[in-house]
C-alpha positions as CSV (number, residue, x, y, z in Angstrom):
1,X,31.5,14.1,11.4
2,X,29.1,16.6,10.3
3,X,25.6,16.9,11.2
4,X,24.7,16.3,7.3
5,X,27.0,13.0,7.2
6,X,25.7,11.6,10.5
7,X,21.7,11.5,9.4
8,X,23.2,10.4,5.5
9,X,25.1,7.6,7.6
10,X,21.8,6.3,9.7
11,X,19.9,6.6,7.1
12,X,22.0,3.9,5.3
13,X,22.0,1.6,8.1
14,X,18.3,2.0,7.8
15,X,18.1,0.8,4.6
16,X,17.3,4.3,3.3
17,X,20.5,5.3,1.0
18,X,20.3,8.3,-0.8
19,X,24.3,9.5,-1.0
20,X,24.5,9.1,-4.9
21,X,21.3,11.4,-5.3
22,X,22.1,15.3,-6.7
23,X,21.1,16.4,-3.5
24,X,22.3,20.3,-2.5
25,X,20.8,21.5,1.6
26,X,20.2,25.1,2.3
27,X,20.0,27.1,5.3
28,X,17.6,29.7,4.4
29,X,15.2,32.2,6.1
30,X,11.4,31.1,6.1
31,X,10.7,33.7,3.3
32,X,12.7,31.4,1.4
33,X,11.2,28.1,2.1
34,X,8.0,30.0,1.6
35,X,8.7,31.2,-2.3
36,X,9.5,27.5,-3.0
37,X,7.4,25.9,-1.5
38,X,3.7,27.1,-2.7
39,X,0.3,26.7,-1.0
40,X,1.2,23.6,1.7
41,X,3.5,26.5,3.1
42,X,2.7,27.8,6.3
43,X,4.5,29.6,8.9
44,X,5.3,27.0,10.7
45,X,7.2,24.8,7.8
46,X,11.2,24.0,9.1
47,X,12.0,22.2,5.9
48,X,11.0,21.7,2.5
49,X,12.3,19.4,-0.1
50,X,11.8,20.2,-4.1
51,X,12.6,18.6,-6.7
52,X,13.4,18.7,-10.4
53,X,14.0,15.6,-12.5
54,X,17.0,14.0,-10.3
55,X,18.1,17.0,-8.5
56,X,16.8,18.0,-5.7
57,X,17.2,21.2,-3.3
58,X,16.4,20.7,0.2
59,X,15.9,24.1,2.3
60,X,16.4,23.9,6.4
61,X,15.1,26.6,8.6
62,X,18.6,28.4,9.7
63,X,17.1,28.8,13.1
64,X,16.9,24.8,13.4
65,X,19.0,23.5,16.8
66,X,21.2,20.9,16.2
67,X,19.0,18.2,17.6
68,X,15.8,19.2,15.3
69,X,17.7,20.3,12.5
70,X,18.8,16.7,12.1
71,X,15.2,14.9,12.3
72,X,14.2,17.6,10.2
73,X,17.1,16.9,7.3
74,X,16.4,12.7,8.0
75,X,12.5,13.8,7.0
76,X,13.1,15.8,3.9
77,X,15.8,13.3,2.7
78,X,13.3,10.9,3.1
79,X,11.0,12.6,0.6
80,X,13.8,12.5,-2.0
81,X,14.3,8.6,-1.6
82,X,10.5,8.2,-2.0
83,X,10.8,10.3,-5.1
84,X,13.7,8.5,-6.4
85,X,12.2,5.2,-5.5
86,X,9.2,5.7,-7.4
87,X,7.2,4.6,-4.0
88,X,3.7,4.3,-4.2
89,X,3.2,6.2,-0.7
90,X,3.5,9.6,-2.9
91,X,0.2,9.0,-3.8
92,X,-0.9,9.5,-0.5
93,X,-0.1,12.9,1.4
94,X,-0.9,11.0,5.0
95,X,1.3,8.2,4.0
96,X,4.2,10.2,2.9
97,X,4.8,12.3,5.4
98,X,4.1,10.0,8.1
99,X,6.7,7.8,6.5
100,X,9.3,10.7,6.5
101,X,8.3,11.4,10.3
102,X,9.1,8.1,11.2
103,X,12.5,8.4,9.8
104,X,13.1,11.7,11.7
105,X,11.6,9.5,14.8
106,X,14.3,6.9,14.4
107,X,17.1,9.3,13.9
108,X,15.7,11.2,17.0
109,X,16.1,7.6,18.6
110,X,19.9,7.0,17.9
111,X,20.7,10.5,19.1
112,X,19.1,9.8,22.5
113,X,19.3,13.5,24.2
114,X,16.9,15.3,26.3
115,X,15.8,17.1,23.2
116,X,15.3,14.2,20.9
117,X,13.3,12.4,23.9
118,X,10.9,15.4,23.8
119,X,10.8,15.4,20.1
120,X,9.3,11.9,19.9
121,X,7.4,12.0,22.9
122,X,6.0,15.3,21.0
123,X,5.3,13.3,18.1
124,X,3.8,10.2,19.7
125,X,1.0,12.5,20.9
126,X,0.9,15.2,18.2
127,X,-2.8,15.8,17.2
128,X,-2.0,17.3,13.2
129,X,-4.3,15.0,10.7
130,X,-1.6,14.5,8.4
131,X,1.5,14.2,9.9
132,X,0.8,12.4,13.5
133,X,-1.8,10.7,12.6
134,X,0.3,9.8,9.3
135,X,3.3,9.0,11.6
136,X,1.7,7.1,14.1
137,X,0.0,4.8,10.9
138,X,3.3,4.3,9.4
139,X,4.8,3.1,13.2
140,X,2.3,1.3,13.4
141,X,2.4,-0.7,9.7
142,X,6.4,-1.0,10.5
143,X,6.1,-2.4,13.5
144,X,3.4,-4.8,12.5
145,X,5.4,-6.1,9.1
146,X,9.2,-5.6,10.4
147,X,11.2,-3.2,9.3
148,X,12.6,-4.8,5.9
149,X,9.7,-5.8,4.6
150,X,7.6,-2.4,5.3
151,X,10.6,-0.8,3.6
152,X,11.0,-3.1,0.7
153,X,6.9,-2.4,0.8
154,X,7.5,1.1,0.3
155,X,10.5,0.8,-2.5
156,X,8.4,1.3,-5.8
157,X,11.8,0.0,-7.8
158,X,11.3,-3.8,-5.9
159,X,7.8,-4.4,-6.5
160,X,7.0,-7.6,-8.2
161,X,5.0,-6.5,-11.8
162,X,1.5,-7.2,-11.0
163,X,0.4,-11.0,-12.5
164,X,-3.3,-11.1,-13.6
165,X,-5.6,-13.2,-11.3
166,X,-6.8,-16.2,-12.3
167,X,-10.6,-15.8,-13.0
168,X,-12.9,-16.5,-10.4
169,X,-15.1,-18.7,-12.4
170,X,-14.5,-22.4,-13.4
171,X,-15.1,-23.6,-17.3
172,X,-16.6,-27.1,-17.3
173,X,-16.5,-29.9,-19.8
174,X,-19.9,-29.8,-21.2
175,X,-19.2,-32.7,-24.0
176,X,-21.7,-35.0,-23.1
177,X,-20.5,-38.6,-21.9
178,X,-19.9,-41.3,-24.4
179,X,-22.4,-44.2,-24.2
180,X,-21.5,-47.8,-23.7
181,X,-23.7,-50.4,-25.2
182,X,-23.9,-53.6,-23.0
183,X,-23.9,-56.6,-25.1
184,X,-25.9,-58.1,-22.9
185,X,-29.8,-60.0,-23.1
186,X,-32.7,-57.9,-22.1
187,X,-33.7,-58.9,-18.5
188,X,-37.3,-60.6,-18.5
189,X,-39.5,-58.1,-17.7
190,X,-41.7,-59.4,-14.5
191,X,-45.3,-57.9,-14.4
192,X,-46.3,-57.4,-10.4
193,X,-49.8,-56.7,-10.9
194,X,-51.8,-58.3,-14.0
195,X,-54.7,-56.1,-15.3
196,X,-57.6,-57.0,-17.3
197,X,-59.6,-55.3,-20.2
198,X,-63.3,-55.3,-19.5
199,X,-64.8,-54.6,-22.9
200,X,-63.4,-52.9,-26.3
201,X,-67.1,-53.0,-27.4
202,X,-67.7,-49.3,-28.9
203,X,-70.3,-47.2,-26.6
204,X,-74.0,-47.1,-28.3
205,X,-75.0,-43.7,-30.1
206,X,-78.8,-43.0,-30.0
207,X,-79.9,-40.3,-32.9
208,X,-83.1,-38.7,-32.0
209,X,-85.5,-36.8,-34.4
210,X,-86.2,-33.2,-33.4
């Protein structure tokens, strides 16, 4: 088994199946990663993933060990099933490549070496504001909502189309209520305290002469 078959076959027990993608990997110099890859590009870049439509061209440093070259493929493929996927983490640059980094983690995990110890030891602890702390995020969200479900999460082709939420206020029944007429007698009306007019005499006027 090739290097290139073994990450494509733990990706797919991941969940994360991207052998029917038109997928081509080079091994290239970093002059070359660096011509395709634009201003993100810097000297220390082992792999860069571009893509076009459905195709997509995955460069590899050359100088890659077998170990790293591997977590370094599992990353970039990654990339292509978030593309392919529609995935809402594109959107954010934190959340993308921390999700890629923990695939390379995971693949770093079944290989089990010296190497791939150091490698996510390296990342645990890595202090870069996008990709550790993007990593350690995604661990972190994976972890907290199990595997499945974080991927399913991250799958923009399996989210539900948004419903519309009910509106917050309630319409009430203003039609006034009907009125029942008792056909009953009117209740004798009981006077507590009797009172008594004094006089409905009109007051005097006196006219005076000025």
């Amino acid at each position: 088994m090739t290097d290139t078959e073994f990450v494509y076959d733990e990706l797919l027990k991941m969940g994360v199946d991207v052998r029917d993608y038109q997928i081509q990997i080079h091994d290239v110099g970093l002059s070359t990663i660096m011509l395709h890859g634009g201003k993100n590009i810097t000297r220390r870049t082992v792999g860069l993933a571009v893509h076009c439509g459905h195709r997509h061209d995955i460069y590899l440093l050359s100088s890659l060990k077998n170990t790293r070259r591997k977590g370094v493929l599992a990353h970039e493929l990654g990339h292509v099933w978030l593309h392919e996927h529609r995935s809402p983490l594109r959107n954010s640059r934190m959340e993308n490549e921390g999700f890629c980094d923990l695939l390379a983690y995971k693949i770093y995990g079944v290989i089990n070496n010296i190497e791939a110890r150091l490698l996510r030891r390296s990342m645990l602890f890595g202090r870069t504001p996008i990709y550790s702390d993007g990593f350690r995020m995604m661990k972190r969200r994976a972890e907290e909502m199990g595997w499945e479900a974080f991927l399913s999460d991250a799958d923009g082709l399996l989210r539900p189309a948004r419903t519309r939420r009910r509106p917050r206020f309630v319409i009430r029944d203003s039609t006034p209520p009907r009125l029942h007429i008792m056909d009953n007698p009117v209740p004798h009306l009981h006077i507590q305290k009797p009172f008594t007019i004094l006089s409905a005499a009109p007051a005097r006027f006196t006219i005076r002469s000025g």
